[in-house]
Backbone as JSON, one array per atom type, in Angstrom:
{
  "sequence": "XXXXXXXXXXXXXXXXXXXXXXXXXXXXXXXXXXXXXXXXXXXXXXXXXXXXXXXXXX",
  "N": [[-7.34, 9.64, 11.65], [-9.93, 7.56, 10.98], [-9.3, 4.27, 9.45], [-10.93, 1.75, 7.12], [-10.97, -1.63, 8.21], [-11.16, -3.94, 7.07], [-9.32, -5.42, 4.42], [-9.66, -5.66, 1.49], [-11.63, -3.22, 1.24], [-9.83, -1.21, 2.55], [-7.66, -1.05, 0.8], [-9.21, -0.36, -1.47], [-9.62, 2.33, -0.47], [-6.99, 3.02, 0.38], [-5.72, 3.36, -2.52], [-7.39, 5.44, -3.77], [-6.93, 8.0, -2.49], [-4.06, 7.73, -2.52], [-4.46, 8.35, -5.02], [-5.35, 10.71, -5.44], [-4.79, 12.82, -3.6], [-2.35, 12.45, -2.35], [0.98, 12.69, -2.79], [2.85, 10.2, -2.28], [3.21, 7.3, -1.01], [4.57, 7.54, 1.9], [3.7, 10.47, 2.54], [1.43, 9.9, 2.35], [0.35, 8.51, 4.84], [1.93, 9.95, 7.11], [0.17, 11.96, 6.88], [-1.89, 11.31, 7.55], [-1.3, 9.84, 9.96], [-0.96, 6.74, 10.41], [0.08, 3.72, 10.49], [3.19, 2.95, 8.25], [4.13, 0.51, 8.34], [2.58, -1.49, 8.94], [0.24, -0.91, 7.69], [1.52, -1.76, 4.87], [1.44, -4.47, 5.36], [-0.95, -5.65, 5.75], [-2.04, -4.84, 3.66], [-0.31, -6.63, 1.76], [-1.13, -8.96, 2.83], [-3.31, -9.78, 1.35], [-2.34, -10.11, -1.36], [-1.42, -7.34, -2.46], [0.65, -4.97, -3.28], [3.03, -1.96, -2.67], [3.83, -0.08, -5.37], [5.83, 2.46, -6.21], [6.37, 4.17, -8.44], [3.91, 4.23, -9.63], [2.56, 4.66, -7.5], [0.53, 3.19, -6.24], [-1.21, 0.63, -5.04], [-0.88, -2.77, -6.11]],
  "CA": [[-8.27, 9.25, 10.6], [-10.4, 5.87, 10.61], [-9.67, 3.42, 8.01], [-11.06, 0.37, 7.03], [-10.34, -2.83, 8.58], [-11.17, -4.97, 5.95], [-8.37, -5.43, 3.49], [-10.26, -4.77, 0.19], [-12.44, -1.7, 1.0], [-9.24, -0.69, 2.58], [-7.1, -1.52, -0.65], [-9.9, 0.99, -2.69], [-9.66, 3.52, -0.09], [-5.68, 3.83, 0.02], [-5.23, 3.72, -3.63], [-8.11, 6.53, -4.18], [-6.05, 8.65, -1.2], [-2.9, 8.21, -3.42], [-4.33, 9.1, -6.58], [-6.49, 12.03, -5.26], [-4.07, 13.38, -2.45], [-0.96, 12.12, -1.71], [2.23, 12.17, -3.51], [3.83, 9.29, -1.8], [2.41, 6.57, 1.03], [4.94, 7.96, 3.25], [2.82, 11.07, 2.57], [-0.47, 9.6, 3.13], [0.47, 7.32, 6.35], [2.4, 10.9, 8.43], [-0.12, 13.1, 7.18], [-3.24, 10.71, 8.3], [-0.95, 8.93, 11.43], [-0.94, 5.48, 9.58], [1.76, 2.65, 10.5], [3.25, 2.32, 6.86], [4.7, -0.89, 8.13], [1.17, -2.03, 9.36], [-0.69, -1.37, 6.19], [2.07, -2.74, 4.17], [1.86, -5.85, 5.94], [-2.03, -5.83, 5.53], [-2.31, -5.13, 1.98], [0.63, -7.8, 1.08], [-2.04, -10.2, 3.0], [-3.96, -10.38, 0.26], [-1.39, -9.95, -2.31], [-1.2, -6.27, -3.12], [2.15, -4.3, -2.88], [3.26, -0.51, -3.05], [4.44, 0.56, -6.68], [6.58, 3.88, -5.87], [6.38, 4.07, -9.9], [2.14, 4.54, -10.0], [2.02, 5.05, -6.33], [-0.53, 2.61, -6.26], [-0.97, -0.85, -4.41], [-1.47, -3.44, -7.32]],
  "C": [[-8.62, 7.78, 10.8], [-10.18, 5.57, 9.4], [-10.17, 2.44, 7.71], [-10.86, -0.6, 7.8], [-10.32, -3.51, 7.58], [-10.32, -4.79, 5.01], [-9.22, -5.23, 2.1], [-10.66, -3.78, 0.39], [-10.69, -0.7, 1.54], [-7.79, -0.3, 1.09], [-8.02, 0.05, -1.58], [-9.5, 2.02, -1.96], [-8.0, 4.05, 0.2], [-5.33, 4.54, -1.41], [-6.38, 5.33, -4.15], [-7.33, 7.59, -3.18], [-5.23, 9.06, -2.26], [-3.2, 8.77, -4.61], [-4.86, 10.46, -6.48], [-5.74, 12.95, -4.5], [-3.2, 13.67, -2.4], [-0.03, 11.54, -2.71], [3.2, 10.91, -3.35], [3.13, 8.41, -0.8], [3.04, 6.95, 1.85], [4.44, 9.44, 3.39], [2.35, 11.11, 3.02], [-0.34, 9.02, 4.6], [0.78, 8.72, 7.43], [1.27, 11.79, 8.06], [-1.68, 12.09, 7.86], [-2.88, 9.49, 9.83], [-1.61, 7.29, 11.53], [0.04, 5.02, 9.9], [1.71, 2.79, 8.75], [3.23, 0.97, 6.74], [3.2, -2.47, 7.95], [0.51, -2.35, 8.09], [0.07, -1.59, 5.06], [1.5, -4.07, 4.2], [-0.08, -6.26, 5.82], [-2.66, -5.9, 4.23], [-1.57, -6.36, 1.53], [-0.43, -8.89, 1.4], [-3.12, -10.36, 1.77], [-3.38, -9.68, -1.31], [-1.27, -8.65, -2.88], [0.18, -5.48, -2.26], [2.58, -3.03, -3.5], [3.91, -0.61, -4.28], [4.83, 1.74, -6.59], [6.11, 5.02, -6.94], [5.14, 4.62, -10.35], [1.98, 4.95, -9.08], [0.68, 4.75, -6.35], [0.08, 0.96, -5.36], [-1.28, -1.59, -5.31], [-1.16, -4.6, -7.0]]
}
């Protein structure tokens, strides 16, 4: 799956994934062959971070 590069559009398009899809980011990342660590480390760049809790990046 292509995603984003850009850290915001990518930011909308994980969290719409998780709310629409995917029970979990380790979900969404094996079933679309996603580093988790990667787009951790890309969202944190502009301050957003997994919530397990909402399963959302906020």
């Amino acid at each position: 799956m292509n995603i984003p590069k850009d850290p915001v559009i990518l930011l909308s398009f994980i969290n719409t994934h998780l709310r629409d899809r995917y029970p979990s980011l380790e979900e969404l990342c094996k079933s679309c062959d996603i580093s988790m660590e990667e787009l951790i480390a890309s969202l944190a760049a502009i301050d957003y971070h997994y919530q397990p809790d909402k399963n959302q990046f906020l």
